[in-house]
ZAMARGU-4260 file (C-alpha; in steps of 0.2 Angstrom, whole numbers, plus 5000, padded with zeros to 4 digits):
<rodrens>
0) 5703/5777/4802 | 5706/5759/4805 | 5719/5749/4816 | 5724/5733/4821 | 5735/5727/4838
5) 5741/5712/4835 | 5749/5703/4850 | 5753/5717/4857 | 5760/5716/4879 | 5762/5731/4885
10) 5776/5730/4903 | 5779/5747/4911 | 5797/5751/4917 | 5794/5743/4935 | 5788/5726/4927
15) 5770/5728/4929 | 5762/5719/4913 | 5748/5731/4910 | 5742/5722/4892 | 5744/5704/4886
20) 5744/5697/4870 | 5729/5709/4866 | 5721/5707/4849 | 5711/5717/4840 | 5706/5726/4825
25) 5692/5740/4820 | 5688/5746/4805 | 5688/5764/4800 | 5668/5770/4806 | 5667/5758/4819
30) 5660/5763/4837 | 5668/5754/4850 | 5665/5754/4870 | 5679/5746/4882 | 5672/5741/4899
35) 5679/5732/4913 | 5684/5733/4930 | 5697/5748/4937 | 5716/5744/4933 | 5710/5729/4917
40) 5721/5741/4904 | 5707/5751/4897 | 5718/5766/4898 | 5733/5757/4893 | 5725/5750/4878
45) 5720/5768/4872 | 5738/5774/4876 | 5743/5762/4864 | 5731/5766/4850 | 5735/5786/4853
50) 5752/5782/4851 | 5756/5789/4868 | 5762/5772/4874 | 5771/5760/4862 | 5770/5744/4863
55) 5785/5732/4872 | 5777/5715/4862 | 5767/5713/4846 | 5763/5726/4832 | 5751/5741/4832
60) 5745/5748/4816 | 5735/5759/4811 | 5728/5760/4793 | 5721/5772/4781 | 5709/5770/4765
65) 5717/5749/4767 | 5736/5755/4769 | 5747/5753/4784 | 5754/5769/4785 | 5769/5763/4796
70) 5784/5754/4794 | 5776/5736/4795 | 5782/5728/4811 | 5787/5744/4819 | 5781/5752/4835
75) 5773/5769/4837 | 5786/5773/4848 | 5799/5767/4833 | 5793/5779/4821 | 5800/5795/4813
80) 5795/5810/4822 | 5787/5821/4809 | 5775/5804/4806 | 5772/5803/4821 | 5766/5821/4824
85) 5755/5818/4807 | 5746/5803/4813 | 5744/5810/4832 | 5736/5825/4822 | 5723/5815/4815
90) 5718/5806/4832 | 5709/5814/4846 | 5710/5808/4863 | 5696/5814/4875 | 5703/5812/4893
95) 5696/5807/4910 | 5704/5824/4918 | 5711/5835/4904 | 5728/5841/4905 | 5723/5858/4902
100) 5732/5873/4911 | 5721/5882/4925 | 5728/5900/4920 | 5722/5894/4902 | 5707/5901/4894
105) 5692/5890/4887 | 5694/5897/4871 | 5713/5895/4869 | 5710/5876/4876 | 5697/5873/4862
110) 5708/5880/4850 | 5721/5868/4854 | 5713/5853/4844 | 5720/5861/4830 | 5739/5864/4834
115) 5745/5848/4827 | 5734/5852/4809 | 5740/5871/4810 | 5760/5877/4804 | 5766/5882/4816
120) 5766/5901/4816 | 5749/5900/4816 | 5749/5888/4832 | 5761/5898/4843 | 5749/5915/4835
125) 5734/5907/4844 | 5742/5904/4860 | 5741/5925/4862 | 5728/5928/4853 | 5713/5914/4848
130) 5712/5916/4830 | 5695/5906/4828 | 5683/5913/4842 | 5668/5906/4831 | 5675/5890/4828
135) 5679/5889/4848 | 5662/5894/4852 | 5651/5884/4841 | 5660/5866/4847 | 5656/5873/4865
140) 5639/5878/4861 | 5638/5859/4858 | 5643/5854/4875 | 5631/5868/4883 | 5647/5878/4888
145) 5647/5894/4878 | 5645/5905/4890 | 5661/5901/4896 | 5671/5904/4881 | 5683/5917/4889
150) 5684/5909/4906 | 5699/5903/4913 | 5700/5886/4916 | 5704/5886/4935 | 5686/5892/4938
155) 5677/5879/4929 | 5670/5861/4939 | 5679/5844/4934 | 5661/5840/4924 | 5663/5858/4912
160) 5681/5854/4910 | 5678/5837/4904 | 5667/5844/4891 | 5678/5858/4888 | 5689/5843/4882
165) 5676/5837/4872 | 5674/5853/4865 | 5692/5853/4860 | 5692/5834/4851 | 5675/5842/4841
170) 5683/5857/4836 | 5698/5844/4829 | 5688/5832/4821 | 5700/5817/4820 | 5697/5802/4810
175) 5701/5793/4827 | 5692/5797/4844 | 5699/5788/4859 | 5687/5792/4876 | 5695/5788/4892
180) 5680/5787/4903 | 5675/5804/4894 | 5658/5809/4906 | 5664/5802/4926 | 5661/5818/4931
185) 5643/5819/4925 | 5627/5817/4930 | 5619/5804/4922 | 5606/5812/4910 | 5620/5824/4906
190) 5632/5809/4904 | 5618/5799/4890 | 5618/5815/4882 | 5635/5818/4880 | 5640/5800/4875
195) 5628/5800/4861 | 5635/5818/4854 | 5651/5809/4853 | 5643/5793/4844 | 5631/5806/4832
200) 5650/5815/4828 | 5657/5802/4823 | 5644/5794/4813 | 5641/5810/4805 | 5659/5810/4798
205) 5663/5792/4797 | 5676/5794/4813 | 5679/5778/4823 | 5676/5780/4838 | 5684/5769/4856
210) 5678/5772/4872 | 5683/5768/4888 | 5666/5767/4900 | 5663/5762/4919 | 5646/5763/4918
215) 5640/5747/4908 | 5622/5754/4904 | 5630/5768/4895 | 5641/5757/4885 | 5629/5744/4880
220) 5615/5755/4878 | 5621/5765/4867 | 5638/5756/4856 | 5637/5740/4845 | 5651/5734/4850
225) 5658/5730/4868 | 5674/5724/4870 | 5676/5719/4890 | 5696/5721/4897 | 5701/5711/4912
230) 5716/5708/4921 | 5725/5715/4903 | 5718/5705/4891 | 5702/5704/4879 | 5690/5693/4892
235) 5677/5694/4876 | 5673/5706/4859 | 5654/5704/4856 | 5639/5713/4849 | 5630/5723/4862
240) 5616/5712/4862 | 5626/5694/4864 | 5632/5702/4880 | 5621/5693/4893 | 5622/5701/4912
245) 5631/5683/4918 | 5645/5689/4908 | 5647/5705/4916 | 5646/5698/4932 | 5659/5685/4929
250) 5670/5702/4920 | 5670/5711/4936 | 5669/5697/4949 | 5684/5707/4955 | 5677/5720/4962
255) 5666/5714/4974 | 5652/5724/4969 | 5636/5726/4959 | 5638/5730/4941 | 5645/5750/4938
260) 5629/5757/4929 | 5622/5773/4931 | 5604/5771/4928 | 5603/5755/4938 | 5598/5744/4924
265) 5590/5730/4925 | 5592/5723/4906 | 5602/5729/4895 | 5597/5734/4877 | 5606/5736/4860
270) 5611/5754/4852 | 5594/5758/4842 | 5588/5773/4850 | 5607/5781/4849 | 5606/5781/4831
275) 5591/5787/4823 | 5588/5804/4820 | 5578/5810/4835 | 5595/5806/4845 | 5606/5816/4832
280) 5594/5832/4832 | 5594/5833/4851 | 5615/5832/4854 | 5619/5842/4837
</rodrens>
């Protein structure tokens, strides 16, 4: 799936100007990491592009096989309900902290990628009784969480529910995957690994994939394309390997603080180990 944001501001109801004038196109395949310091409109910028929020300047579309398949100049927010639904099926959105029920079982949670693609007595069926225990199991076996299949989501730490949500955007598969800072609660060997699953996904079934990521060595280690967010705007879109360590500075000069890696990198590389085919028989 392919988009393009054109213009597009973004004020919340209190007159805070979360994006501005933001620009930016992907096409469908492309993998995509956002960085940039606490409150630059990463989150808002996938809000946006999962329909979630719509846009109060600019146009937001988003494109299939070359054809806008909205009303041209429309919002999200302006479009029919049953579209809406049908596009929101085909996107996935991994969350920092899932909105998942604690009373909720890790199965039924799983299985709740698929409620916008299923009819819908075949959703409200699986809210009783999970009607695809394999399927459940085998995207949790991906994330290193299938002992937990039956468990209730109350008992589980805030690292296994953010790969629980993982496990839910796998089982989906969407054309689109939007990562709001998918692996904060991680270790980082955990975090690499889980990073490049989503990126080996993706590639495997020609998903685009967005990412929101606080950790810059995880980002530029592992995407070919950063596009750094400040202050709610695009500060720059480059290949991973035109993005020099002065740069990033100068894009979180705000915080008052070293760079946010992980691994405390000195020098950052470009993306070749996370594509070859050691790295995709290790995650998958």
């Amino acid at each position: 799936m392919s988009f393009a944001l054109n213009g597009v501001g973004l004020t919340h109801a209190n007159g805070f100007a979360a994006l501005q004038d933001v620009t930016l196109r992907a096409e469908k395949g492309e993998r995509i990491a956002l960085i940039g310091p606490s409150g630059a409109g990463k989150t808002s910028l996938l809000s946006v592009l999962g329909t979630a929020l719509a846009p109060t300047a600019g146009t937001a579309e988003v494109l299939d096989f070359g054809q806008n398949i909205s009303p041209k100049g429309t919002s999200f927010g302006a479009r029919l309900t049953v579209e809406l639904a049908k596009l929101r099926a085909r996107i996935g959105t991994v969350h920092q902290a899932p909105p998942i029920p604690g009373r909720q079982r890790v199965v039924t949670a799983v299985l709740a990628g698929k409620l916008g693609q299923w009819p819908a007595w075949k959703s409200l069926a699986s809210l009783l009784y999970p009607l695809d225990v394999p399927g459940a199991r085998a995207a949790l076996e991906r994330v290193d969480l299938a002992d937990k299949l039956f468990a209730r989501c109350d008992q589980l730490s805030g690292g296994q529910l953010q790969r629980v949500g993982i496990a839910r955007v796998l089982y989906q598969q969407p054309e689109l995957i939007l990562a709001d800072e998918p692996v904060s609660a991680l270790d980082p060997t955990l975090a690499l690994a889980t990073i490049r699953l989503l990126i080996a996904d993706a590639e495997a079934r020609g998903a685009t994939l967005v990412a929101s990521l606080h950790a810059v060595d995880l980002a530029i280690g592992n995407f070919s394309r950063i596009v750094g967010v400040r202050a709610g705007q695009i500060a720059f879109d480059l290949p991973a390997s035109e993005v020099s360590v002065p740069m990033l500075h100068e894009l979180y000069a705000s915080e008052g603080e070293e760079l946010p890696v992980q691994a405390h990198e000195q020098h950052f590389q470009p993306p070749a180990a996370a594509n070859d085919a050691a790295t995709r028989a290790a995650c998958c």
